[in-house]
C-alpha positions, 0 to 999 in steps of 0.5 A: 500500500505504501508502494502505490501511494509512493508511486502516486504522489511520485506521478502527481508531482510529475504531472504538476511540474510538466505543467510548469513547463509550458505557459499562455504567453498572451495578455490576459489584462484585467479591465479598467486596471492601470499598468505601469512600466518605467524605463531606464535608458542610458545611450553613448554615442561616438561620432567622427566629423572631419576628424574630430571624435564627439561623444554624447550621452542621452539619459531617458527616463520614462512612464508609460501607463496602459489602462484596457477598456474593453476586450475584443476577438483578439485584441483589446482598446486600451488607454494609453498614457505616458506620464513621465518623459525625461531626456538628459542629454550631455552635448549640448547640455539639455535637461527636458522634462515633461513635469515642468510645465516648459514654454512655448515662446521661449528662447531656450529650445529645451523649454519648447520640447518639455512645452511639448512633453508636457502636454503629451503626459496630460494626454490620453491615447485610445488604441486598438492592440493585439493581445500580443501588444501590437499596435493596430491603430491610435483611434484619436491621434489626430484630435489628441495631436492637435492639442498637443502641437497647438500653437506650435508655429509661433515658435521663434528663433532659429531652432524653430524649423528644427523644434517644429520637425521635432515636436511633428516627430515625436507625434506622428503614428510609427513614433507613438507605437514604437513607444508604446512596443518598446515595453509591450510587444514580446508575446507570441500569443500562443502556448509555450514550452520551456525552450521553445523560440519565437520571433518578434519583428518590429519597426521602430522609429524615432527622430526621424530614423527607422529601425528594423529589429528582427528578434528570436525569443526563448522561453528560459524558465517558468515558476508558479508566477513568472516566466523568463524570456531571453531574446537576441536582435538584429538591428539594422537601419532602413535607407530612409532619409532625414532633413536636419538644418537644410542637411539630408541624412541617410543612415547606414547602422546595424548591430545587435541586440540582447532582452531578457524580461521577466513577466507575471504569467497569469497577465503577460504583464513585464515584471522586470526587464533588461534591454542593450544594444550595440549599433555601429555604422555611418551616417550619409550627409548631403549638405548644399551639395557637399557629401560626407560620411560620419562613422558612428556608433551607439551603444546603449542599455535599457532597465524596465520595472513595472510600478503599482 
């Protein structure tokens, strides 16, 4: 009698721990719940121009907030806020916060974009996504931009053009989504074992760049409450062309990229997570007529966390 209650204790615990290896990796968010994730960044920059090695470091913070509304086949409408966005940038010295209210007419360009992202984190957007954290679509982006951009051609001075392409920038669709992916999109939406892989492909766009990143991502480990992913990218630009002061940029940058996350596997919901990347390649400048490349390389690390 021992024997067997041995042997069916032995297969239950074998049962339980064969089913802690495989999960739903899909978001199963509770309605009208806020989620929140912060993100840390820290990006160095090297850039050769005629010879001269300049470097810059751009330190990001920012907040992200992400309340569903209602749950469709597939997808769901979610509201989504970015409460926190503060850039530090090193050369020039620039410190733009989006909790200072900024101003608009002001002389001093980092007060006219914390104008702008001020405005943008007493904004709500409406959007449409995947329950795989895809973007589909930002249902009021044209009425909440709008808002945001309103009084943008007032802006004075001769940083205007460059603040008004900026401000324009950060608002349009591709721009949005890449913020809104960047700390959402890493599910496959499907059942999965420990070890098993999966790609996620995304196009991330910001100041004007595009970037395609090809990711494969594997399930590492799973407890009762948390999974474990690790993914590898490969990270290349896309031959489109910026405008920068009268100048025509083409960038030419590839490099590789490291994720590892951890999530709440009853929501799908990022727990924690690590993001680095190394980039190396040149930027194409047509000025006036004048040609010229200018050798690059960025390097840059992201820690995520999510807040009650």
């Amino acid at each position: 009698m021992k024997i067997i209650s041995s042997f069916i204790l032995l297969t239950l615990i074998s049962v339980s721990a064969f089913a802690q290896k495989k999960a739903d990796l899909t978001y199963h968010l509770e309605l009208n719940k806020v989620y929140r994730v912060k993100s840390v960044t820290v990006q160095n920059t090297t850039q050769t121009v005629m010879g001269n090695e300049q470097s810059v470091q751009t330190n990001n913070t920012s907040v992200v907030s992400l309340k569903p509304l209602k749950q469709l086949d597939g997808e769901m409408m979610v509201q989504v806020s970015f409460d926190t966005m503060h850039t530090i940038i090193s050369q020039p010295p620039m410190d733009i916060n989006s909790a200072l209210p900024g101003d608009l007419n002001s002389s001093d360009p980092a007060k006219v974009m914390g104008c702008i992202m001020n405005r943008m984190a007493n904004s709500t957007f409406l959007v449409k996504m995947t329950n795989t954290g895809r973007v589909v679509q930002i249902m009021n982006l044209e009425p909440t931009a709008a808002g945001i951009l309103q009084g943008i051609d007032s802006i004075q001075g001769q940083a205007a053009p460059f603040l008004r392409e900026r401000a324009h920038m950060m608002l349009e669709e591709k721009a949005l989504t890449s913020m809104i992916e960047s700390v959402t999109a890493y599910l496959p939406g499907i059942e999965v074992k420990t070890g098993e892989k999966w790609e996620i492909n995304l196009r991330i766009s910001g100041g004007g760049m595009v970037m395609s990143q090809n990711g494969n991502y594997t399930l590492e480990s799973l407890d009762k409450k948390t999974a474990t992913i690790s993914g590898e990218t490969i990270v290349e630009s896309e031959p489109i062309a910026m405008e920068m002061n009268g100048a025509q940029i083409t960038p030419d940058i590839r490099g590789l990229g490291k994720t590892e996350y951890i999530i709440d596997t009853e929501t799908g919901w990022l727990i924690q997570g690590t993001v680095k990347q190394q980039l190396k390649g040149e930027m194409a400048v047509n000025a006036q007529g004048n040609n010229m490349s200018v050798p690059i390389e960025i390097n840059s690390t992201s820690e995520l966390v999510a807040l009650p």
